[in-house]
Structure formats: structure tokens, C-alpha cells
C-alpha positions in Angstrom: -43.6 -6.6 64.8 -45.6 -5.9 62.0 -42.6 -6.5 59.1 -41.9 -10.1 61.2 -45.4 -11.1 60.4 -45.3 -9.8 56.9 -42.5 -12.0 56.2 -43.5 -14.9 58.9 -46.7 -14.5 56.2 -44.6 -14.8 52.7 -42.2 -17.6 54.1 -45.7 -19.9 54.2 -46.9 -19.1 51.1 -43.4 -19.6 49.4 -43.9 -23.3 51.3 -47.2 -23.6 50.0 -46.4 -23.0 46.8 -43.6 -24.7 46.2 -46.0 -28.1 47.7 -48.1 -27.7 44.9 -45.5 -28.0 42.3 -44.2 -31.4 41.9 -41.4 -33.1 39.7 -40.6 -36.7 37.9 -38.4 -37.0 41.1 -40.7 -36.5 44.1 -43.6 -37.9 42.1 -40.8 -41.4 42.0 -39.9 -41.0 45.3 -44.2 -41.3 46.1 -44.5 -44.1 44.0 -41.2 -45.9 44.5 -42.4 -49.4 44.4 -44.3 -49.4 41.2 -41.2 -47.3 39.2 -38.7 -49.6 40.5 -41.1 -52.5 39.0 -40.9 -51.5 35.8 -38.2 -51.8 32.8 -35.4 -49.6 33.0 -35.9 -48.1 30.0 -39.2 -46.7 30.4 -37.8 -45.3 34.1 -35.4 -43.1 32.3 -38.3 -41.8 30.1 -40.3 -41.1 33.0 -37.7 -39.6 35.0 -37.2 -37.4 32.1 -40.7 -36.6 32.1 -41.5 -38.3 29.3 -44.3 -40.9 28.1 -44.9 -43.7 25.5 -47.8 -45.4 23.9 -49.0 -48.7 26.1 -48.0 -46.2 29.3 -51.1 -46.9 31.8 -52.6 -44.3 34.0 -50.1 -44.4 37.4 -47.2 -44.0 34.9 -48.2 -41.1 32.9 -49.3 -39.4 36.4 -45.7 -40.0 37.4 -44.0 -38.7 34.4 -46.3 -35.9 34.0 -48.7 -35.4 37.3 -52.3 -34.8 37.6 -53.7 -33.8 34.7 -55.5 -30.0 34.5 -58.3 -31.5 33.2 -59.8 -34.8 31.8 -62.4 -35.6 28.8 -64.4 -38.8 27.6 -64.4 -39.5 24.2 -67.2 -42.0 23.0 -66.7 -43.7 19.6 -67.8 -46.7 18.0 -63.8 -47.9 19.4 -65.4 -47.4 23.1 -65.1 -44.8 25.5 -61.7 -42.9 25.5 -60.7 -40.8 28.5 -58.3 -37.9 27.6 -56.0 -36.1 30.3 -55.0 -32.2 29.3 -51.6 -30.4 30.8 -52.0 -27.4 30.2 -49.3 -24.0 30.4 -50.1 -20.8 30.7 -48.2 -18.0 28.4 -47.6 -14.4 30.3 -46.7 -11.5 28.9 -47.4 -7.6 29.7 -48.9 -5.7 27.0 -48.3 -1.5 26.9 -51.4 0.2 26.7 -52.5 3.6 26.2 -55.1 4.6 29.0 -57.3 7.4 28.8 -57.1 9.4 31.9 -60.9 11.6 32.5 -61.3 13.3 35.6 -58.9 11.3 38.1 -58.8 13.2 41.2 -55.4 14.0 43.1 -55.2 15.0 46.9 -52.0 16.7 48.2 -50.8 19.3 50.6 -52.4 22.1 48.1 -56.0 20.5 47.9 -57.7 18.7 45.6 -57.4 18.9 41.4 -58.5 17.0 38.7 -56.3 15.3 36.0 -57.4 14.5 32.5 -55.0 12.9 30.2 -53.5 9.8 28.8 -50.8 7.6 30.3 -49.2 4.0 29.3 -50.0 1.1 31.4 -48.8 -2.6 31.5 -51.7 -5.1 30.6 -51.1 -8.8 31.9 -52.0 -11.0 29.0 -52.5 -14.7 30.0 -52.9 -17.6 27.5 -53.8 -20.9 28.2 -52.9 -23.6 26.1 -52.4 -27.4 25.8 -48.8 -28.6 26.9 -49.9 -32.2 26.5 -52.8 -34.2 25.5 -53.0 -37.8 26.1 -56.1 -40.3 25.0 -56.1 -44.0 27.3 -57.8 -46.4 25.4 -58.5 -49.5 27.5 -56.3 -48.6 30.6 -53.0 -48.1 28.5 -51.9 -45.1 26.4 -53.8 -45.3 22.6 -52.5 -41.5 21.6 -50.3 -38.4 22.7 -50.5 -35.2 21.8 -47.8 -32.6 21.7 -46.4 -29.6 20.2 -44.0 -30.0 17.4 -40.5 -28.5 18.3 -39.6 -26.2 16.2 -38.0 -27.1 12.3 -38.8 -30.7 13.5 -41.1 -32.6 10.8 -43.6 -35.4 12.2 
């Protein structure tokens, strides 16, 4: 009973999880009616998840989704709101851990353990994927990383 619930248990988180993240696709299939109003050309960017300059909010946010987190920007131009995407890089880092005095039960008692032993470290960075600047309801500026060997 207990391994039914368990699973029962990691089946609706799976679920949940998988609702939060959301494609080009199901975000067109929300917002069907304005994607099929605009130009074909600027639905195969979006569908590839892609973006231009003039975009306004509802298009970006169907190309790209909700934004992690959004700035203003005042300047002598006006006020600028900026939407970040951000990623997160993950990687385990081996670590030497001093071991002092760690206590061990078993069937012969108790002893204590002094020592070192490697460990894996999770190391998270957070970085911007995307940052893009609206400038009187339409896109003014994008930010992105450079691929790789490719000059601006």
C-alpha cells in the first residue's frame, strides 16, 4: 500500500511539473486568435521561439513566456520596462570533507570516525537567457548571448 502511494505521489508531481513548463506550441494553442492575426513570417519566428524588434508584449510572452523577472528603466527617453529569462547552470563539484568525530552505530556499538572523504557539491548559477527592453508598448531592444565564433 505504502509503494502505491509513493508512486500515486510522484505521478502528481511529474503532472505538476510538467504544467509549469510551457512551449511556443501550447503557449499558440492559448493564444490562437491573436497568432493567427498576425503575419506569417513573424508566426514562424515565434513558433521557433524567437523575437524581433517592434514585437509587443502578448507576442514576446508567446515566443518566450512569462518573464522570471521584470525592471523599469527611467531615462530622459521615458520609462522602459525590461523582462529577464533567466537559466540556471548545474553542475556537481567534488569536494574534500573533513570528517571530525562522526559517530557510527552498528551491531558492535557505537565508534567514532575522524577522517576525510570526497563529496558531490551542487553548484547552481543563474544567469540571463534573454533580456528584452519595451519601449512604448513594442520591442526597443533584445538582449542575448552571442553564439559561439559568431561576431555581432
Amino acid at each position: 500500500m505504502t509503494t502505491i502511494l509513493r508512486l500515486s505521489a510522484a505521478a502528481s508531481l511529474l503532472l505538476l511539473l510538467a504544467g509549469c513548463a510551457t512551449t511556443p506550441a501550447s503557449r499558440i494553442q492559448q493564444n490562437q486568435e491573436l497568432f493567427d492575426s498576425l503575419p506569417v513570417a513573424d508566426q514562424a519566428r515565434i513558433r521557433g521561439g524567437k523575437i524581433d524588434l517592434g514585437y509587443t508584449p502578448d507576442m514576446v510572452r508567446i515566443a518566450f513566456g512569462e518573464p522570471q523577472r521584470r525592471l523599469v528603466r527611467r531615462s530622459s527617453l521615458g520609462d522602459a520596462e525590461i523582462w529577464l529569462y533567466l537559466g540556471v547552470d548545474r553542475r556537481f563539484d567534488r569536494q574534500r570533507a573533513d570528517i571530525d568525530g562522526l559517530s557510527v552505530s552498528g551491531p558492535g556499538g557505537s565508534r567514532s570516525i575522524t577522517g576525510s572523504a570526497w563529496v558531490n557539491v551542487a553548484q547552481e548559477r543563474e544567469f540571463i537567457r534573454a533580456r528584452v527592453e519595451f519601449l512604448n508598448g513594442a520591442v526597443a531592444a533584445i538582449e542575448e548571448p552571442a553564439a559561439p565564433g559568431k561576431k555581432p
